[in-house]
C-alpha positions in Angstrom: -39.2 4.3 24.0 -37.0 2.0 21.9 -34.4 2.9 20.2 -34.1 3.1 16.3 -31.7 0.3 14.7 -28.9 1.6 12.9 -29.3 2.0 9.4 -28.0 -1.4 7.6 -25.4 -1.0 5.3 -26.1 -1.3 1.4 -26.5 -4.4 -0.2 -23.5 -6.2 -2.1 -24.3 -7.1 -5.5 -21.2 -9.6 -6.4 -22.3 -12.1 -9.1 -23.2 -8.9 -10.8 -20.1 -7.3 -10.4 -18.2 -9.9 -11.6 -20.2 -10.3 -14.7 -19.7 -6.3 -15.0 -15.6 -6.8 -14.6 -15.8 -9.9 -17.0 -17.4 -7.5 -19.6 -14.9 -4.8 -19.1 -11.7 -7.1 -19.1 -13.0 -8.8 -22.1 -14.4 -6.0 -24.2 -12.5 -2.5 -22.8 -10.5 -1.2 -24.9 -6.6 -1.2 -23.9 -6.7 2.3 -21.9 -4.7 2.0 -18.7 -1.4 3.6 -19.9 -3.1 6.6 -21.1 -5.2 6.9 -17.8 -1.9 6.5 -15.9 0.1 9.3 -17.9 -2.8 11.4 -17.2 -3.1 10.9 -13.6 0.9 11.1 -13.2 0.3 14.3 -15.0 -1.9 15.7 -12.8 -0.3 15.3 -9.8 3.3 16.3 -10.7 3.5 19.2 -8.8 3.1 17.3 -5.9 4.2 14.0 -6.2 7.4 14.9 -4.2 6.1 16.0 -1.1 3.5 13.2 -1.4 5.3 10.2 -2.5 9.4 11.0 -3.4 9.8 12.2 0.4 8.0 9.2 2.0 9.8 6.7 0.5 13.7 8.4 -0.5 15.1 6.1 1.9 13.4 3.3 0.3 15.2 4.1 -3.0 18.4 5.0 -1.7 18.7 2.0 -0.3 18.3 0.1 -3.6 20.9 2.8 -5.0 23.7 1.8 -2.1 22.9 -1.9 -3.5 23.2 -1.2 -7.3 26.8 1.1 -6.5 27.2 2.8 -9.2 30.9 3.6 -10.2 32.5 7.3 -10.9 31.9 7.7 -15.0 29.1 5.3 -15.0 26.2 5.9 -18.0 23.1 5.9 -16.2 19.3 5.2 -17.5 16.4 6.1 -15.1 13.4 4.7 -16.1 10.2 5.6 -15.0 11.9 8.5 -13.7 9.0 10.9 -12.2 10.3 14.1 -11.3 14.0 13.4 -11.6 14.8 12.3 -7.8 16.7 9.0 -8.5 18.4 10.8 -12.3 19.7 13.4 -10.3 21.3 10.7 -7.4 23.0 8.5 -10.3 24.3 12.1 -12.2 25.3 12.4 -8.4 27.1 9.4 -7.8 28.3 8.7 -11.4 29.7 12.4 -11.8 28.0 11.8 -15.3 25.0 13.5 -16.8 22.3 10.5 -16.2 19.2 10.1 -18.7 15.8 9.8 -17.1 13.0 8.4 -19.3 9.2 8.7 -18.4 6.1 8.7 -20.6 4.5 11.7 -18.2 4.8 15.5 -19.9 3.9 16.9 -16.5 5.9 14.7 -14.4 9.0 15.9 -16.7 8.0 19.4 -16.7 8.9 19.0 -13.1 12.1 16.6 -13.8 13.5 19.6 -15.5 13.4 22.4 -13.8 14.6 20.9 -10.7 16.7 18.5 -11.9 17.5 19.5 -15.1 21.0 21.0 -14.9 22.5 17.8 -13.5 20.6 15.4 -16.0 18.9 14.7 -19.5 15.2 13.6 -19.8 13.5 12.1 -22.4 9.4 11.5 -23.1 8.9 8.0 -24.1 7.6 4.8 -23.3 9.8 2.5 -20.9 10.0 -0.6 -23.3 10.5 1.3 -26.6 13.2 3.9 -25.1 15.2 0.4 -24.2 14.6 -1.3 -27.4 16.1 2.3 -29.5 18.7 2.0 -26.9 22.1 0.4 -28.6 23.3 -2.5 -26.9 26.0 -2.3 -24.3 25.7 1.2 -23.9 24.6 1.9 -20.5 26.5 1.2 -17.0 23.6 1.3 -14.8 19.5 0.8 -15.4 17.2 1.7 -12.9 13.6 2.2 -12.4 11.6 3.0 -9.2 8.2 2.5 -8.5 7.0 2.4 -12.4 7.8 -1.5 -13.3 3.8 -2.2 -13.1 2.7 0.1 -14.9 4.9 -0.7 -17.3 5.6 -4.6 -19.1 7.9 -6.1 -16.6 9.2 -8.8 -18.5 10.0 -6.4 -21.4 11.2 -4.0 -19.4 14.0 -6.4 -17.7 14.7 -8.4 -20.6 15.6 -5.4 -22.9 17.7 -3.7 -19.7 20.0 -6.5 -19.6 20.4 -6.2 -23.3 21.8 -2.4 -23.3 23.8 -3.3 -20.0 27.8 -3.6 -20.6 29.5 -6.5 -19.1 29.7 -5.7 -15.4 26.7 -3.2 -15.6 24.0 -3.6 -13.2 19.5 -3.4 -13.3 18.4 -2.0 -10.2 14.7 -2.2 -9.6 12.4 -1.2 -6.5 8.6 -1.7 -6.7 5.1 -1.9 -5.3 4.4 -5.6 -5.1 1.1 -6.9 -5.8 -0.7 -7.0 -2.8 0.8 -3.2 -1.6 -2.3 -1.7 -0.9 -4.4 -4.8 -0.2 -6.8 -3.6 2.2 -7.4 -0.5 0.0 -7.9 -2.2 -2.6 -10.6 -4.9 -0.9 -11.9 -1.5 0.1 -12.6 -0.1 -3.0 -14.1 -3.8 -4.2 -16.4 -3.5 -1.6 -17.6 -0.1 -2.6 -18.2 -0.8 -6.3 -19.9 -4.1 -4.7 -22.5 -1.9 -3.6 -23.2 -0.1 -6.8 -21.6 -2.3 -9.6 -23.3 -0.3 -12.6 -20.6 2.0 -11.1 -17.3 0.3 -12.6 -16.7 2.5 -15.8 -12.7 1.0 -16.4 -11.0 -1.8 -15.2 -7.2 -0.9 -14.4 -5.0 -3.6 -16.1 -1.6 -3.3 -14.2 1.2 -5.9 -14.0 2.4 -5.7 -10.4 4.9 -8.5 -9.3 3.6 -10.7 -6.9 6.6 -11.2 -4.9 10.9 -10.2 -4.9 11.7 -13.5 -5.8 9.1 -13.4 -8.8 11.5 -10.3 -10.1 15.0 -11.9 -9.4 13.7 -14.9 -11.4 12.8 -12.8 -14.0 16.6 -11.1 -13.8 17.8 -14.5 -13.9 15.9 -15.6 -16.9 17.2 -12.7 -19.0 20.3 -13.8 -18.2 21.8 -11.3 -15.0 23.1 -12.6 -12.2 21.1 -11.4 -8.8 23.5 -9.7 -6.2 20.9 -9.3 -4.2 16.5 -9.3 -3.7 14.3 -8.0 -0.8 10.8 -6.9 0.2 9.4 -4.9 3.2 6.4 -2.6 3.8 6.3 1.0 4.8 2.8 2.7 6.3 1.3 6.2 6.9 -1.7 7.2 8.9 -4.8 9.5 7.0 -6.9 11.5 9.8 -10.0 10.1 8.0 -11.0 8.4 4.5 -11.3 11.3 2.6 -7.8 12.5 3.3 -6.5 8.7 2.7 -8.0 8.7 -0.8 -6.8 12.1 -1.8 -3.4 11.3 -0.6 -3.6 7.6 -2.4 -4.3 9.6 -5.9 -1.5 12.4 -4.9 1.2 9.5 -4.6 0.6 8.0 -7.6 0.5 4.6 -5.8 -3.2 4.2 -7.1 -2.5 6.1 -10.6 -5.2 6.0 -12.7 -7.9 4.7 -10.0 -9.5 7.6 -10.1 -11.2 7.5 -13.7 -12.6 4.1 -12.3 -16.2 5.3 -12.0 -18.7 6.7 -13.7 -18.4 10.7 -13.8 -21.6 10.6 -12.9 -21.9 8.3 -10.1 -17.9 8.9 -8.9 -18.4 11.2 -5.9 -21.4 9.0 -4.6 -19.2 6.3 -4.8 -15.9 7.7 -4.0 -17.6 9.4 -0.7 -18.8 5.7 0.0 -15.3 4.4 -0.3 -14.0 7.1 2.4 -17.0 5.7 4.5 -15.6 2.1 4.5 -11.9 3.1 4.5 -12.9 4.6 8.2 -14.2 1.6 9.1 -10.4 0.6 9.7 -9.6 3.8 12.1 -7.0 3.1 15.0 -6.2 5.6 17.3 -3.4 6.9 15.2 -5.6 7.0 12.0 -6.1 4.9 9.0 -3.5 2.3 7.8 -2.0 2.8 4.6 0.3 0.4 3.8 2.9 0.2 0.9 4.5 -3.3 0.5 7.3 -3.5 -1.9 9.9 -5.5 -3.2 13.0 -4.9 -5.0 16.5 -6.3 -6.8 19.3 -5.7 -7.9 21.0 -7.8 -11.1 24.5 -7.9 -13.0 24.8 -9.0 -16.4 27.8 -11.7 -16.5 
């Protein structure tokens, strides 16, 4: 008796899910940012163990570039729970200011962090532009520049830096989670009516992309680099609930539908599999990073 074929896999519908992210790009209202703070919210209580842990020595390293003098002021944008404040309060022997638009994520900042340094609820952008020039020694910000408006961001840095002061940025690049993401394509491929928000983020392409940008606001690069860093998920499901407890994939989660998300989240984990190894599933973080110096 023959066999039974395996079930085929469902079909891919992509003219029509381009013509459904056309219509979302061009008509969606502008809601990333809020979807963002609400996922960074959400996970706060355990963005540490999830993300901060996995890649400390990532940011340290960008903090051993930037060398931050005793006495220095300090600005830590994008600043999560508090890690990176509390390191430059460390190093500087100076209260440091961390700014970041998530309630949660500074609920968090403060009562671990909060003794050593001063946090502040704002936007990235609009914190640097009420920010009086030459007033800050140091300017940092980890793992928040695409979510943010890079360009902004860097250009209004170098404006509060004094003479001698220093931008120190470290990022997710572009392509850091490009098989996940191709992933995830392919899963809305399959049921495109699915697609409720289009996530409009401003990832840098490359480290050289962001020590041009330092150099066009007028800082002087001491130093840019890039590298990748990867974990293994026992299976898809664990991969996309760690993805949304890193904060990596912030906001990804209020893609879909309500109504059609855990048909097509559970799809996604299917496909995800697809690329098990014998240690588990590849996760990869590629990232890139710089350090400038205002003349």
């Amino acid at each position: 008796m023959a066999e039974n074929p395996p079930p085929r896999p469902p079909r891919r519908r992509w003219l029509r899910l381009a013509a459904r992210v056309t219509r979302l790009a061009l008509a969606q209202p502008r809601r990333t940012a809020d979807l963002v703070q609400a996922s960074y919210d959400a996970i706060a209580a355990g963005y540490d163990a999830a993300w901060t842990d996995h890649m400390r020595g990532l940011a340290l390293e960008m903090l051993d570039r930037l060398s931050v003098p005793p006495g220095a002021a300090c600005v830590d944008l994008a600043c999560g729970t508090g890690f990176l404040t509390g390191e430059l309060s460390c190093r500087s022997g100076r209260r440091a200011v961390g700014v970041d638009a998530s309630a949660g994520m500074l609920e968090v900042a403060r009562r671990e962090r909060g003794s050593a340094a001063d946090f502040i609820q704002a936007d990235a952008p609009a914190y640097l532009a009420s920010r009086p020039a030459a007033s800050a020694d140091a300017v940092t910000c980890a793992w928040g520049l695409g979510y943010t408006r890079p360009w902004r961001v860097i250009r209004r840095a170098a404006r509060v830096l004094r003479p001698g002061g220093r931008l120190g940025i470290i990022d997710n690049s572009l392509f850091s989670l490009a098989e996940v993401i191709g992933d995830s394509v392919r899963a809305f491929a399959e049921r495109p009516e699915a697609l409720a928000h289009l996530m409009k983020v401003r990832f840098l392409p490359a480290a050289r992309v962001l020590a041009a940008m330092m150099r066009a606001a007028g800082l002087r690069v001491r130093a840019s680099w890039s590298g990748s860093k990867t974990y293994y998920a026992p299976t898809g499901r664990t991969a996309i609930e760690r993805l949304t407890a890193t904060g990596a994939a912030a906001g990804f989660e209020f893609a879909a539908d309500p109504a059609l998300r855990d048909a097509v989240f559970a799809r996604f984990a299917e496909i995800i599999e697809a690329r098990r190894t014998e240690r588990g599933i590849p996760i990869t973080h590629r990232y890139l990073a710089a350090v400038g110096e205002k003349p």
